[in-house]
Every structure is written in C-alpha cells, then in structure tokens.
DOKOL-487210 format. One record per residue: x, y, z of N, C-alpha, C in turn; residue in one letter; residue number from 1. Coordinates in Angstrom, 2 decimals. Atoms other than C-alpha are relative to their C-alpha. Layout:
<rs>
n_u | n_v | n_w | ca_u | ca_v | ca_w | c_u | c_v | c_w | doke | martor
X | Y | Z | X | Y | Z | X | Y | Z | A | NUM
...
</rs>
This chain:
<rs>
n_u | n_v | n_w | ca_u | ca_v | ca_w | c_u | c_v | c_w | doke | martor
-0.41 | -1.38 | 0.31 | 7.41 | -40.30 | -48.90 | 1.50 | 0.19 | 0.21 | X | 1
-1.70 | -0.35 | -0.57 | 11.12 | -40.34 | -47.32 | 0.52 | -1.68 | 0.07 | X | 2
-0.34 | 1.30 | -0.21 | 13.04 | -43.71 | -47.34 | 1.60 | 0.00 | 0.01 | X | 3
-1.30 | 0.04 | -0.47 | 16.53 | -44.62 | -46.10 | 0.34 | -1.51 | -0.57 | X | 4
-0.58 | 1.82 | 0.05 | 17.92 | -48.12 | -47.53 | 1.52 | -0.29 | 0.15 | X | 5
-1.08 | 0.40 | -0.26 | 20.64 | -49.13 | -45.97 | 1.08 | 1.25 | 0.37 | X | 6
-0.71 | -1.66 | -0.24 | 22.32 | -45.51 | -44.94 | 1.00 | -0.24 | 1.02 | X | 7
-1.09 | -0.09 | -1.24 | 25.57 | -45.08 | -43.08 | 0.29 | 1.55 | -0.41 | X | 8
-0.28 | -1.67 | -0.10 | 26.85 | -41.59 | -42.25 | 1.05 | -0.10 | 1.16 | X | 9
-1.39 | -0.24 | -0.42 | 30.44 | -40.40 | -40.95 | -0.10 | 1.20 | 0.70 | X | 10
-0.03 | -1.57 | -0.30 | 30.45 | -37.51 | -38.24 | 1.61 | -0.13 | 0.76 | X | 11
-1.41 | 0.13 | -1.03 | 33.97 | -36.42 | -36.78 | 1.14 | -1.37 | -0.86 | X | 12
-1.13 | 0.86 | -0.03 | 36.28 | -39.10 | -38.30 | -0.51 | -1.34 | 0.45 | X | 13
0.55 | 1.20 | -0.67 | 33.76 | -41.75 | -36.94 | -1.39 | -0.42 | -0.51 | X | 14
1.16 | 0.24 | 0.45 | 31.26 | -43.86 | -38.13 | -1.52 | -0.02 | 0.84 | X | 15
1.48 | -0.30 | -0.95 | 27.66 | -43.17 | -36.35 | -1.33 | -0.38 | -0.61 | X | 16
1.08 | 0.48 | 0.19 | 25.01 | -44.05 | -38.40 | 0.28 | -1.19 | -0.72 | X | 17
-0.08 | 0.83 | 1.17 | 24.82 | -47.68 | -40.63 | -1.24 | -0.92 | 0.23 | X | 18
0.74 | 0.83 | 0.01 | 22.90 | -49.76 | -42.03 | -1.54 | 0.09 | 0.57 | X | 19
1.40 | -0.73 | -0.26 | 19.84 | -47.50 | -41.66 | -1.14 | -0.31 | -1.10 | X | 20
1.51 | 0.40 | 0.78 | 16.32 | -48.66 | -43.10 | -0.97 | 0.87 | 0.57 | X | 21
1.52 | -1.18 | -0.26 | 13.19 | -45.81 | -42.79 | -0.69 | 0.20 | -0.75 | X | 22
1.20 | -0.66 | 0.86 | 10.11 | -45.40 | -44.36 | -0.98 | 1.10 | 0.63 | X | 23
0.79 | -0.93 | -0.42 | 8.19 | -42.56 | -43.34 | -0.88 | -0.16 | -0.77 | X | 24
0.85 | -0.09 | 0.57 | 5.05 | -42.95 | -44.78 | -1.41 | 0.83 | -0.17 | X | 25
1.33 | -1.12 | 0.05 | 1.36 | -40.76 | -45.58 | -0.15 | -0.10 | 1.26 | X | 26
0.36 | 0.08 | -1.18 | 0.24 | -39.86 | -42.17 | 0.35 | -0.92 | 1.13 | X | 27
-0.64 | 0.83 | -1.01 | 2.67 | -42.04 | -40.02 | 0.34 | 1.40 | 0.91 | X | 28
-0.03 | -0.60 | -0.49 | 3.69 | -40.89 | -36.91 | 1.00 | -0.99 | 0.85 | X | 29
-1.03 | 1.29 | -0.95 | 7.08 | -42.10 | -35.05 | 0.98 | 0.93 | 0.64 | X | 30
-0.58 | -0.02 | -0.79 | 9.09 | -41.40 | -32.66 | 1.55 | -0.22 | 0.41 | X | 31
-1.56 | 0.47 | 0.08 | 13.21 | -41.37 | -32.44 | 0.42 | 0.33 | 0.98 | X | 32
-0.52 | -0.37 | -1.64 | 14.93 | -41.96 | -29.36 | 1.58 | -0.37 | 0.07 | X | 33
-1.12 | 0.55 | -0.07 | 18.34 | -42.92 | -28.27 | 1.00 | 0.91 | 0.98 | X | 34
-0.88 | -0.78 | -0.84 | 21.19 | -41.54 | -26.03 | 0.76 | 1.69 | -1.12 | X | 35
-0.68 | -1.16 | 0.41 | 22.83 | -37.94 | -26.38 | 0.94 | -0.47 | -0.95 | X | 36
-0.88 | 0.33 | 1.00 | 25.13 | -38.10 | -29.53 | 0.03 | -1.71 | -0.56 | X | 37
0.19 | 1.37 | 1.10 | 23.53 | -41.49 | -30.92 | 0.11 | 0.55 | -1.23 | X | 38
0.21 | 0.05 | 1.49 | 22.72 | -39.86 | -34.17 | -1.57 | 0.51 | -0.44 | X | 39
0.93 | -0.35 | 0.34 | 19.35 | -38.49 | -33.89 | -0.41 | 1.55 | -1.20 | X | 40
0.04 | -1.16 | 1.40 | 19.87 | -34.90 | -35.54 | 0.49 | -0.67 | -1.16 | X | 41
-0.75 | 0.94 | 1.15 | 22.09 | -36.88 | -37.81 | -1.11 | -0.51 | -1.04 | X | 42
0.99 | 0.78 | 0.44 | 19.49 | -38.69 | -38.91 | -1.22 | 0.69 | -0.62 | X | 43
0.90 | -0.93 | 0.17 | 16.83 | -35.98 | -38.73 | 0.25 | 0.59 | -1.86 | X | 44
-0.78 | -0.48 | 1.28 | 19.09 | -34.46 | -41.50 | 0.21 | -0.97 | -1.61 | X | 45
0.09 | 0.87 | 1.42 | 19.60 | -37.25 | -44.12 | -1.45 | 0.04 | -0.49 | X | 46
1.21 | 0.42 | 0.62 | 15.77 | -37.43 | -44.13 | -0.77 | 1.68 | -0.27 | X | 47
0.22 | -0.94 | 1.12 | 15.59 | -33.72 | -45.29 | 0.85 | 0.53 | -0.69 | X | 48
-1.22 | 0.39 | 1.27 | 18.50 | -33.91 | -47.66 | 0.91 | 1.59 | 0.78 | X | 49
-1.22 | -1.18 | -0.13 | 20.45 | -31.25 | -45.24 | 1.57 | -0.80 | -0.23 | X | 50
-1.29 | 0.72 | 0.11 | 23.24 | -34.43 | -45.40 | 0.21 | -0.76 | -0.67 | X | 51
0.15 | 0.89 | 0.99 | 24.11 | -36.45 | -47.88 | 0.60 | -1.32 | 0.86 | X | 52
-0.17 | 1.68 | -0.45 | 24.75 | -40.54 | -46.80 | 1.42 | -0.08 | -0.42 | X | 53
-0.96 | 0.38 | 1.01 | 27.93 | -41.56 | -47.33 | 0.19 | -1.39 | -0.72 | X | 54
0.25 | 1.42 | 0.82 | 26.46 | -45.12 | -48.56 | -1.38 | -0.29 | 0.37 | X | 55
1.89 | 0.39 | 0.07 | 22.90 | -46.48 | -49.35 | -0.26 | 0.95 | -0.68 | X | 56
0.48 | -1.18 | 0.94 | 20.36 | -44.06 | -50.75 | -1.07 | 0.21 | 0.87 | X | 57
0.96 | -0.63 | -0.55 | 17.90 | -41.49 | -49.49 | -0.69 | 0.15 | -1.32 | X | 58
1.12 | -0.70 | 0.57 | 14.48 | -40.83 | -51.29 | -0.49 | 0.74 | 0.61 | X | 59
1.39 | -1.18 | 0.10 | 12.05 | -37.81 | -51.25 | -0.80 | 0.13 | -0.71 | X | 60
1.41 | 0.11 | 1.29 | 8.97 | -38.55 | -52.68 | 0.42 | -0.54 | -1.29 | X | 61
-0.66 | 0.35 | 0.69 | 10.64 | -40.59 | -54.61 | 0.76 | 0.30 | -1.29 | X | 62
-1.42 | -0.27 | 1.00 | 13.67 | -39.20 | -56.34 | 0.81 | -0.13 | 1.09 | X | 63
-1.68 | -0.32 | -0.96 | 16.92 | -39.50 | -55.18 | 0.50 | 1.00 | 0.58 | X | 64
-0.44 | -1.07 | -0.38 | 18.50 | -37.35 | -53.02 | 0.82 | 0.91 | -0.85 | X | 65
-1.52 | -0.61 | 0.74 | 21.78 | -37.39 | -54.86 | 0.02 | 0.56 | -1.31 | X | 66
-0.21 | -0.21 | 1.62 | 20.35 | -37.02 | -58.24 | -1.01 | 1.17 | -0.11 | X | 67
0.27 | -1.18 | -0.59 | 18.47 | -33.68 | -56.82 | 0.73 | 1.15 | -0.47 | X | 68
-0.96 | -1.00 | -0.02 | 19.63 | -30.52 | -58.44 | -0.47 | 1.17 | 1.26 | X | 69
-0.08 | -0.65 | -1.26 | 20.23 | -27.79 | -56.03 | -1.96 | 0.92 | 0.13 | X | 70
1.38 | -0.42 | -0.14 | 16.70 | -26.20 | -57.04 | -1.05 | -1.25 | 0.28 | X | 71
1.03 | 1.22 | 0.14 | 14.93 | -29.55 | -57.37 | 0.06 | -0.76 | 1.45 | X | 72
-0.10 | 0.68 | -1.79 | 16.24 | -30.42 | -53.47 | -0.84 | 1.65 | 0.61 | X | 73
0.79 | -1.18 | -0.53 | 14.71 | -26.69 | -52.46 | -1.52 | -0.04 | -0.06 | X | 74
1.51 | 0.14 | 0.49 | 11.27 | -27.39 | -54.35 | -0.20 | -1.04 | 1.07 | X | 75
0.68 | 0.96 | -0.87 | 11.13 | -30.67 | -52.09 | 0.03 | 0.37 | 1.12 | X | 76
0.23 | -0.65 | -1.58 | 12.12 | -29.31 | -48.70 | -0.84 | 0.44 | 0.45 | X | 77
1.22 | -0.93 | -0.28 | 9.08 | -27.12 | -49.15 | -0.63 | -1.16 | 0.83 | X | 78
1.31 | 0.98 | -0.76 | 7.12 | -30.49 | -48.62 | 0.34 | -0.53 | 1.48 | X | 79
-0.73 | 0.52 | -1.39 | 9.32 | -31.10 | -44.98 | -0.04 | 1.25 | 1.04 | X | 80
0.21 | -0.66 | -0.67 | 8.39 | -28.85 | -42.53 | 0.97 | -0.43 | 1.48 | X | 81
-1.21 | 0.43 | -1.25 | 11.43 | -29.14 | -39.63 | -0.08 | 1.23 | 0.85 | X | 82
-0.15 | -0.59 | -1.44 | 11.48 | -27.70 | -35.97 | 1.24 | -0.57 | 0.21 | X | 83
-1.42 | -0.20 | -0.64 | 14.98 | -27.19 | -35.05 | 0.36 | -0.31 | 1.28 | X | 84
-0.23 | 0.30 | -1.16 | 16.54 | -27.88 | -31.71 | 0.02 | 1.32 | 0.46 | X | 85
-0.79 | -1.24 | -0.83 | 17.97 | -24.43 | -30.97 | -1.05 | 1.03 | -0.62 | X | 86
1.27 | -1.06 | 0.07 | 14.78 | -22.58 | -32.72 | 0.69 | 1.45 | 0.22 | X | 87
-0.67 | -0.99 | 0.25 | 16.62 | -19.98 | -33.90 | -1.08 | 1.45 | -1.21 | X | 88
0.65 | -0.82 | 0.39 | 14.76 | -16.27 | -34.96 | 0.89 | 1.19 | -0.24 | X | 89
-0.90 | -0.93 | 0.24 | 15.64 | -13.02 | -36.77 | -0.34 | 1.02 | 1.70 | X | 90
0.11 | -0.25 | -1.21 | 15.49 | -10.82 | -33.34 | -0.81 | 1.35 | -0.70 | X | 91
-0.13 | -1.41 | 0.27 | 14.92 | -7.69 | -35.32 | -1.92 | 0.06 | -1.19 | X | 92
0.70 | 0.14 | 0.94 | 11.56 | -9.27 | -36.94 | -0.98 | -0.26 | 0.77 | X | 93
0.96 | 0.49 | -1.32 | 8.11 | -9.96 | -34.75 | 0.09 | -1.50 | -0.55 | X | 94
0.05 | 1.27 | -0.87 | 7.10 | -13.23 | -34.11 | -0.83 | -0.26 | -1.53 | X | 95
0.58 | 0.64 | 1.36 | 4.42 | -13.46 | -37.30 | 1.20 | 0.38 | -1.32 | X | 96
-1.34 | 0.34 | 1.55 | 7.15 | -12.38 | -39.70 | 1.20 | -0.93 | 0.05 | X | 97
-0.46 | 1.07 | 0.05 | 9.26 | -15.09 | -38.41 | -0.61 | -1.35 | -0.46 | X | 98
0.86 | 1.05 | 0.08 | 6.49 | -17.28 | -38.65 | 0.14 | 0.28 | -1.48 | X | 99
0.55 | 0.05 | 1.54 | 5.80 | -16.27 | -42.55 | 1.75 | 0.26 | -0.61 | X | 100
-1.51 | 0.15 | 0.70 | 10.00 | -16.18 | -43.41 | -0.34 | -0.77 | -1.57 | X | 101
0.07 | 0.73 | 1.58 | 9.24 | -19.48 | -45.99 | -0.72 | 0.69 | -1.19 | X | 102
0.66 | -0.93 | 1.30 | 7.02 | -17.18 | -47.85 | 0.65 | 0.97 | -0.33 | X | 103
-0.77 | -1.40 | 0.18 | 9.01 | -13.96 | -47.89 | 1.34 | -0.72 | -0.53 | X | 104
-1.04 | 0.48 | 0.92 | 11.97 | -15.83 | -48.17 | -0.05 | -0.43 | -1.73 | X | 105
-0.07 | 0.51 | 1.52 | 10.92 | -17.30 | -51.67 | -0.94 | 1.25 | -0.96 | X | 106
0.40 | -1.22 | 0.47 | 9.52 | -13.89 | -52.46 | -1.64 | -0.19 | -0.28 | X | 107
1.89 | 0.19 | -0.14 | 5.39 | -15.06 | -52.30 | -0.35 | 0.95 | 0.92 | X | 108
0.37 | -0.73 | -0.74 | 3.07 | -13.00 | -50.91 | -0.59 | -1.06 | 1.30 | X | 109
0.33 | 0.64 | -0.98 | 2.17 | -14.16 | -47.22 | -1.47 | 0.17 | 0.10 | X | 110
1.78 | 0.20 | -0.13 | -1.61 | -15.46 | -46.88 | -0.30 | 0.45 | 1.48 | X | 111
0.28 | -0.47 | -1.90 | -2.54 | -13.27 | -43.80 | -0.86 | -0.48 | 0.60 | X | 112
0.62 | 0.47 | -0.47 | -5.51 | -14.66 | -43.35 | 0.19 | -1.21 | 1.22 | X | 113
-0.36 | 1.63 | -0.28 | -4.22 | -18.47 | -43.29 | 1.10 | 0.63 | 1.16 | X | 114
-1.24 | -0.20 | -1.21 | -1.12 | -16.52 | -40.93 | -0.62 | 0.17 | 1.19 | X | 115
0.36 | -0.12 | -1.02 | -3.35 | -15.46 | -38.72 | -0.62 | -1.16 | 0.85 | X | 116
0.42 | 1.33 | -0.81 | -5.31 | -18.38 | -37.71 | 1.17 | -1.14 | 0.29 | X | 117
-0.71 | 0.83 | -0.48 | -2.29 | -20.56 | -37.70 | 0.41 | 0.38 | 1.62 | X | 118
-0.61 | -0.74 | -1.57 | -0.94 | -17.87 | -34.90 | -0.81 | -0.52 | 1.16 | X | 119
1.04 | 0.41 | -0.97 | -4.35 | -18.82 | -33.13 | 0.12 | -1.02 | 0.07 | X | 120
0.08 | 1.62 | 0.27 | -4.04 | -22.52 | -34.03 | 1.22 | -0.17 | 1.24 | X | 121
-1.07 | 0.04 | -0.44 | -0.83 | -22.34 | -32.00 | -0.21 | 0.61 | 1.42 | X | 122
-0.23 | -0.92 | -0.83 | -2.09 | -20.12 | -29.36 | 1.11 | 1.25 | 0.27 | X | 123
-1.14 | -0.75 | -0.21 | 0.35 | -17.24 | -30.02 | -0.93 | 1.27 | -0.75 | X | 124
0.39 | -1.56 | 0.46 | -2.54 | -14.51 | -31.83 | 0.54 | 1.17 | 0.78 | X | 125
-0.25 | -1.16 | -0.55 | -1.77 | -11.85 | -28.96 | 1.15 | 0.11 | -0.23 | X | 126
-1.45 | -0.08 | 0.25 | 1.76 | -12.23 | -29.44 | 0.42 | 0.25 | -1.60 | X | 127
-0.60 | 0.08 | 1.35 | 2.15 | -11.80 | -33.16 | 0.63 | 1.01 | -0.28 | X | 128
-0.78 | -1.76 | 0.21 | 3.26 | -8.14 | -32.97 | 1.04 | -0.15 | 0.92 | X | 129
-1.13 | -0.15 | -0.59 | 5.94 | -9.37 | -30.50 | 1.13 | -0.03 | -0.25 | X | 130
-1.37 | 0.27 | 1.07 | 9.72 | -9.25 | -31.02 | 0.77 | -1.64 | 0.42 | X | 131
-0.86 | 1.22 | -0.75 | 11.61 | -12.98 | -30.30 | 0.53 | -0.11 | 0.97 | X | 132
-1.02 | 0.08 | -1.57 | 13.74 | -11.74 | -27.10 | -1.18 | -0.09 | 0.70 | X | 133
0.43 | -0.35 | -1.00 | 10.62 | -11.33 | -25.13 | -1.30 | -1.03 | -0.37 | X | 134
1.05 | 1.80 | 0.41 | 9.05 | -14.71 | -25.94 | 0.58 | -1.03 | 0.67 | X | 135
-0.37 | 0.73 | -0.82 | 9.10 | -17.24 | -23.25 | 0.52 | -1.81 | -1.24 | X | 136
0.16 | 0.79 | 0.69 | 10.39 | -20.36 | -24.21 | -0.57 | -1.27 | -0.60 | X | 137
0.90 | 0.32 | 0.57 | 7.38 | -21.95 | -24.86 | -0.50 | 0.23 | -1.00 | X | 138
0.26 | -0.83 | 1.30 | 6.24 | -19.69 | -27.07 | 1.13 | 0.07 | -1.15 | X | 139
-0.64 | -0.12 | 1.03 | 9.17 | -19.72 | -29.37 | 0.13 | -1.48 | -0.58 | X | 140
-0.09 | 1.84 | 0.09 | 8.92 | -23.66 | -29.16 | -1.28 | 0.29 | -1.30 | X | 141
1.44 | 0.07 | 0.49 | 5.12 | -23.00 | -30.57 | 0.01 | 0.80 | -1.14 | X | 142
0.18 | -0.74 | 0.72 | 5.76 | -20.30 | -32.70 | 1.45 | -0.88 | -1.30 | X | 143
-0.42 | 0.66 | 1.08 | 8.68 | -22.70 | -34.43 | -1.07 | -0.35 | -0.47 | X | 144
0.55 | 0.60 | 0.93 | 6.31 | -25.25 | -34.91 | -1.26 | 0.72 | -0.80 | X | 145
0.84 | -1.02 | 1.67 | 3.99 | -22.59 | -37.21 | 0.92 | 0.33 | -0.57 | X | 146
-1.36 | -0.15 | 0.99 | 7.24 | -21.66 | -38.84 | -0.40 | -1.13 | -0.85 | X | 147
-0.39 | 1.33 | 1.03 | 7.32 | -25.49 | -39.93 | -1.28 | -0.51 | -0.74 | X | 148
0.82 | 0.46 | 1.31 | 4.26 | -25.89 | -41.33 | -1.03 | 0.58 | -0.62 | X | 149
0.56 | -1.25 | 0.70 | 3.06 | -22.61 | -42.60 | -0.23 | -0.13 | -1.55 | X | 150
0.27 | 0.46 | 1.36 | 3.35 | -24.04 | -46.19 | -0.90 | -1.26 | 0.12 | X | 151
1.06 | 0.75 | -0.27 | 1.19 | -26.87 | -45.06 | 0.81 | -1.59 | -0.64 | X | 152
-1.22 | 0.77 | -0.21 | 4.31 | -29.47 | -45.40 | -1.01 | -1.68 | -0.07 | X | 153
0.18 | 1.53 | -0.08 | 3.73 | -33.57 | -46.19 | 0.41 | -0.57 | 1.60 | X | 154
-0.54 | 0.08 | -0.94 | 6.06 | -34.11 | -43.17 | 0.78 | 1.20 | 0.94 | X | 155
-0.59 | -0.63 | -1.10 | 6.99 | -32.69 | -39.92 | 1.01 | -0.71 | 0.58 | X | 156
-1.36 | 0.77 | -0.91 | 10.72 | -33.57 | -38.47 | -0.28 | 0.90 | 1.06 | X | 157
-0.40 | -1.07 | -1.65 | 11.03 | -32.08 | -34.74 | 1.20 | -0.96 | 0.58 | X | 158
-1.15 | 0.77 | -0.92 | 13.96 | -32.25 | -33.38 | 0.22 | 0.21 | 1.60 | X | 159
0.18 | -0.15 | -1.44 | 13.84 | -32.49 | -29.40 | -0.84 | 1.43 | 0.31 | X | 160
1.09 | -1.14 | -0.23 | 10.84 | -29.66 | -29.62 | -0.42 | 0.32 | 1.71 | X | 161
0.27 | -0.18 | -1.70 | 10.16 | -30.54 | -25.47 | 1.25 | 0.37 | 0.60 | X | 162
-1.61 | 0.09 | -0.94 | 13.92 | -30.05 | -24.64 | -0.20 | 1.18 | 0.97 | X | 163
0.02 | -1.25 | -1.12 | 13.41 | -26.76 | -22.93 | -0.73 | 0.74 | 0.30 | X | 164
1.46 | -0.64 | -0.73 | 9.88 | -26.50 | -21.67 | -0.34 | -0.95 | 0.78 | X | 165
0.68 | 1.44 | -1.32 | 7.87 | -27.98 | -18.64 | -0.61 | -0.62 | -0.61 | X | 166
1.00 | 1.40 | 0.46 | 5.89 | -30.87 | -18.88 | -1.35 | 0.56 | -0.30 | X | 167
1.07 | -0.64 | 0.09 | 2.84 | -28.84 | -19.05 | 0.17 | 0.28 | -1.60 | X | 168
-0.25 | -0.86 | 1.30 | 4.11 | -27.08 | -22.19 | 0.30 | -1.22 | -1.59 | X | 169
-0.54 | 0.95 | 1.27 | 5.86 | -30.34 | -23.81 | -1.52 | -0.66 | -0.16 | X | 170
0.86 | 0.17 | 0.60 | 2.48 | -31.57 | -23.86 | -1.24 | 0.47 | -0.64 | X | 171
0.74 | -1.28 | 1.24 | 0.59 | -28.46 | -25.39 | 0.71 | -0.61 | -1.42 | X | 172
-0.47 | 0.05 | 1.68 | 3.04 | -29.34 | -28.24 | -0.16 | -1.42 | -0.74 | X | 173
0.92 | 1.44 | 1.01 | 2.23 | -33.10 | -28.73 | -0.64 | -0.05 | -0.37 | X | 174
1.44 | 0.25 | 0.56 | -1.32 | -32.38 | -28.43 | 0.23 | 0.64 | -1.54 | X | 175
-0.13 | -0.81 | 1.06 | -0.60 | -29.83 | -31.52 | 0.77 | -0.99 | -0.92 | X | 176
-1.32 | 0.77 | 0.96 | 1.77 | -32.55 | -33.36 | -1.01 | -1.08 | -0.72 | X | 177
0.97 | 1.00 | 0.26 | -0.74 | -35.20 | -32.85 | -1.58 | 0.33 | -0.49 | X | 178
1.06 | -0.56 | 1.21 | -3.60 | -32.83 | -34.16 | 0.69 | -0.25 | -1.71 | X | 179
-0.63 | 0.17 | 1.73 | -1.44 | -32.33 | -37.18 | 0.33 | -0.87 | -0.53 | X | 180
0.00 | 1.26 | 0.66 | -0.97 | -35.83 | -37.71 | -1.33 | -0.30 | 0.07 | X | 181
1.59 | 0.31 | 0.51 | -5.09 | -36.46 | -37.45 | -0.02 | 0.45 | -1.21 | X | 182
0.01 | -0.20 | 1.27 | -4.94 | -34.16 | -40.33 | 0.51 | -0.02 | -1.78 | X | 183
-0.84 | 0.95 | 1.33 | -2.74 | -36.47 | -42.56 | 1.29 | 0.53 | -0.11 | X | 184
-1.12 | -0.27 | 0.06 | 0.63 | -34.78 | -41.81 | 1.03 | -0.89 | 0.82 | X | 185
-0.88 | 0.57 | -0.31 | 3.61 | -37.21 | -41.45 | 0.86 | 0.41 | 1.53 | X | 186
-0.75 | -0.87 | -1.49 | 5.27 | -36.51 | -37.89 | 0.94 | -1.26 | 0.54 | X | 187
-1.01 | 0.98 | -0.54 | 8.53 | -37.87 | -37.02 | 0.79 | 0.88 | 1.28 | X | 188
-0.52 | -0.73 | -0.89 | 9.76 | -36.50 | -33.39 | 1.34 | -0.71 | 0.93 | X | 189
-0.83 | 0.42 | -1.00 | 13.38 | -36.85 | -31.97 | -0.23 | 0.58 | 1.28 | X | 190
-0.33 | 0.13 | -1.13 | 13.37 | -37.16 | -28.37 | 0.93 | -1.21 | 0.62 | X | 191
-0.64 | 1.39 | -1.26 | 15.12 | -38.73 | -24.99 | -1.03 | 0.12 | 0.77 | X | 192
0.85 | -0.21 | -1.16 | 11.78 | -37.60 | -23.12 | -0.95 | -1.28 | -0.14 | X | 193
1.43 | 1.34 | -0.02 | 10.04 | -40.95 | -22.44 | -1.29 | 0.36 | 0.51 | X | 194
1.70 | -0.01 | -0.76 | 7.30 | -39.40 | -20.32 | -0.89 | 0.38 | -1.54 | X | 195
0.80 | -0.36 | 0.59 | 6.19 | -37.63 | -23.44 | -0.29 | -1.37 | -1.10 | X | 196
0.26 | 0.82 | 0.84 | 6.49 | -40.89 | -25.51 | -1.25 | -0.43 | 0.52 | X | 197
1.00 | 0.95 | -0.72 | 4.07 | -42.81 | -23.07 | -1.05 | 0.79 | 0.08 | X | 198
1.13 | -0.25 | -0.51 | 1.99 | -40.12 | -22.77 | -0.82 | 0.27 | -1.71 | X | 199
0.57 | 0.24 | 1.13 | 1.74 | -40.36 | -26.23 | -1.09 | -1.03 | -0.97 | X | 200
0.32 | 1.14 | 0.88 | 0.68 | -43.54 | -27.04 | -1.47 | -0.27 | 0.80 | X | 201
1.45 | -0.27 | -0.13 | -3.01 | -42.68 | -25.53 | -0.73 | 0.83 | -0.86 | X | 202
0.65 | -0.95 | 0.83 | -3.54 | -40.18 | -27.99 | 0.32 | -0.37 | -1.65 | X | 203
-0.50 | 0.31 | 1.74 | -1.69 | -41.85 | -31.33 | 0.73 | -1.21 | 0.06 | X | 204
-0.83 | 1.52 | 0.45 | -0.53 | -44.89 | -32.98 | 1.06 | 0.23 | -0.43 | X | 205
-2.03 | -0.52 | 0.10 | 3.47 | -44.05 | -32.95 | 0.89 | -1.01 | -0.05 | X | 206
-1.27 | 0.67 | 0.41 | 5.93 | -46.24 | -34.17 | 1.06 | 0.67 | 1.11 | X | 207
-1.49 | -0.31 | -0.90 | 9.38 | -45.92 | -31.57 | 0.70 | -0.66 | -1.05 | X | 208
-1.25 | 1.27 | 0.37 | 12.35 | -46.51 | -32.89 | 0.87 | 0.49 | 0.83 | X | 209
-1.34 | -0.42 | -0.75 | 15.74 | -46.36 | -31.38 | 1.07 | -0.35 | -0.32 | X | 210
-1.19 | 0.55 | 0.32 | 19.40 | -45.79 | -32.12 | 0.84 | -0.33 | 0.55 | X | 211
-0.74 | 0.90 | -0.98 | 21.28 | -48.59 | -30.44 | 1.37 | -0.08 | -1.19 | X | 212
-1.77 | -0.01 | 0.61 | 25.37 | -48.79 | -31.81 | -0.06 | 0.36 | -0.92 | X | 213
-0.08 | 0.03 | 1.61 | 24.63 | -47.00 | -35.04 | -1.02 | -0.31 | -0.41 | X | 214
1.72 | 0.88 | 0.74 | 21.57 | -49.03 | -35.97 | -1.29 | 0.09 | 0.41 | X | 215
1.03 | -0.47 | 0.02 | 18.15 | -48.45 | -36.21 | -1.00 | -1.23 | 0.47 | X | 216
0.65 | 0.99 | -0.32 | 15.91 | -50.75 | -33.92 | -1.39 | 0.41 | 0.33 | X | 217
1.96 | -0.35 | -0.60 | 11.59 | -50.66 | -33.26 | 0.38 | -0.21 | 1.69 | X | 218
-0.31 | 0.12 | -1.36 | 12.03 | -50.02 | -29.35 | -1.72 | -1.30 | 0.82 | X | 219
1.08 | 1.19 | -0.80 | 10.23 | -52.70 | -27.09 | -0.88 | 0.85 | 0.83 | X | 220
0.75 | -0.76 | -0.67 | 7.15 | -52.28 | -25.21 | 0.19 | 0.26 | 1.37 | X | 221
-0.30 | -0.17 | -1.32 | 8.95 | -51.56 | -22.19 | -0.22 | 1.51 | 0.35 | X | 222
0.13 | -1.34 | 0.13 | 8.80 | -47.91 | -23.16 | -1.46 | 0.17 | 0.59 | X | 223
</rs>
C-alpha cells in the first residue's frame, strides 16, 4: 500500500533521512523507533505525502507521490488515517464534531450512528458533548485516534500517541491499535517507549524498525 525505495530527505540544511526502503503492507503492523530528532515524524510524513523526498520515490497504493495532482493526493490521504503528536482540536467545537471534522470538512453528511459507536469504541460516549479544554489528556489521545479513522482508513500512522499519558492509558491505546489491526487496518506507530513495544509483542506480530544515522534498520531482539 505505501512504499519508500530508496528515499533521502533534507531537514534544516542537513541530510536526515537516506537510503530509506518501506513497505507497509495489508494488515501489517510495525513499529518506528529511534532517538529524539532521528527522523521519525520525518518519515511519518513522506509516507502520507505531507513531504515530498528529495530522491527515490514514494508510492500510495500505487501511484506516485510526485505524479499526484493536488486533488488526486487528497482522495488518497482519505485512505491514511494519522494521529498527530501535538493532537491538536478546534476548542470552540465538542469533542464528536472534532471527531467527525473529515466529514464536514469535505462537506458529507456525518454517519451519526457509525459516530456514535466509534465514540463508544474509544470509550469517550459520555464525553461527546464535551468541549477539548476540559478533556484530560488521555481522552484527547483517544478521541484523536477516532478522528483518524472515522473514514475507516487502509492505514493508521501514530505519531508518539503514548507521549503524554501513563502507562495505564498508553496501553488502553495499543490495545485499541492492535484491535484495529485484527480488523485488517495497517498500523505503523512512532515511538521511543520500549515498554510499550515489548508489551506489544504478546498481543501482535510487529515488525521494529529503527532509525540508526539516517538509515532504516529491523531492530534486534534485544528490544
């Protein structure tokens, strides 16, 4: 579904990503790790065409990124459902109309039904009439990931989704990641949290990788 051959990418005046190889494939499920400012958002980003490569080539479902017109890269995004780092909301909107944005945004009517049970799927029904300031940040963690796959998305990117919840909470959201990969949705999650990797790999077959100088390595089973 997503493939990277050979990808380098330039942030700042400096080279940071090369010589990148990724296949994301139907119902895979992997794992990206590496130190602060390796390249993980970086990366996150080429593989939903927010960045273009500055050598190699990105696919999406196979077309080219580059040869993507600006509607024909919008139509595919639909199929990429991404959790943000900083999980960012309108403040002035509750919590289910943040959740149903991708629909409103593209002017569709929102399936209330399907909205509502996701809210439940998520544990956030009582909260749906709430406003974003007064949502712990668990709940806005949880209520992204229904944001991201409210259209019912091929792939899920998360980008450090546990960064700023307890351990209790970061693993409410695996279990929920690793449901949604039982049900054939692609799930690729940047982290640096190893506990949640390990505590992963009892519940799912997860590919690690890791970005060591730029380059993209399968991490050992030391993890």
């Amino acid at each position: 579904m997503i493939r990277l051959a050979n990808v380098s990418h330039d942030y700042g005046g400096r080279g940071l990503l090369r010589g990148i190889d990724l296949h994301i494939a139907p119902g895979a499920f992997h794992f990206l790790t590496g130190p602060s400012g390796a390249g993980k958002s970086t990366l996150l980003k080429l593989c939903y065409g927010e960045l273009q490569p500055r050598s190699g080539t990105v696919e999406l479902f196979g077309q080219s990124l580059g040869a993507l017109s600006r509607d024909g890269l919008a139509d595919t995004r639909r199929r990429i459902g991404v959790i943000h780092q900083d999980c960012q909301f309108l403040d002035h909107l509750t919590l289910a109309e943040n959740v149903a944005l991708p629909f409103t945004a593209t002017g569709r009517a929102v399936p209330v039904n399907d909205l509502r049970e996701l809210l439940g799927w998520v544990g956030l029904g009582p909260q749906a009439d709430a406003l974003p300031p007064t949502l712990s940040g668990g709940e806005r963690q949880r209520a992204a990931l229904a944001r991201a796959v409210i259209l019912s998305p091929e792939v899920v990117l998360a980008d450090e989704p546990t960064g700023n919840v307890d351990p209790e909470m970061s693993q409410r959201l695996l279990s929920l990641l690793v449901e949604l990969n039982r049900m054939g949705t692609a799930v690729m999650i940047a982290t640096h949290d190893m506990t949640l990797i390990r505590n992963a790999k009892s519940a799912v077959s997860a590919r690690v990788l890791r970005i060591v100088d730029g380059g993209l390595q399968a991490a050992g089973a030391d993890l």
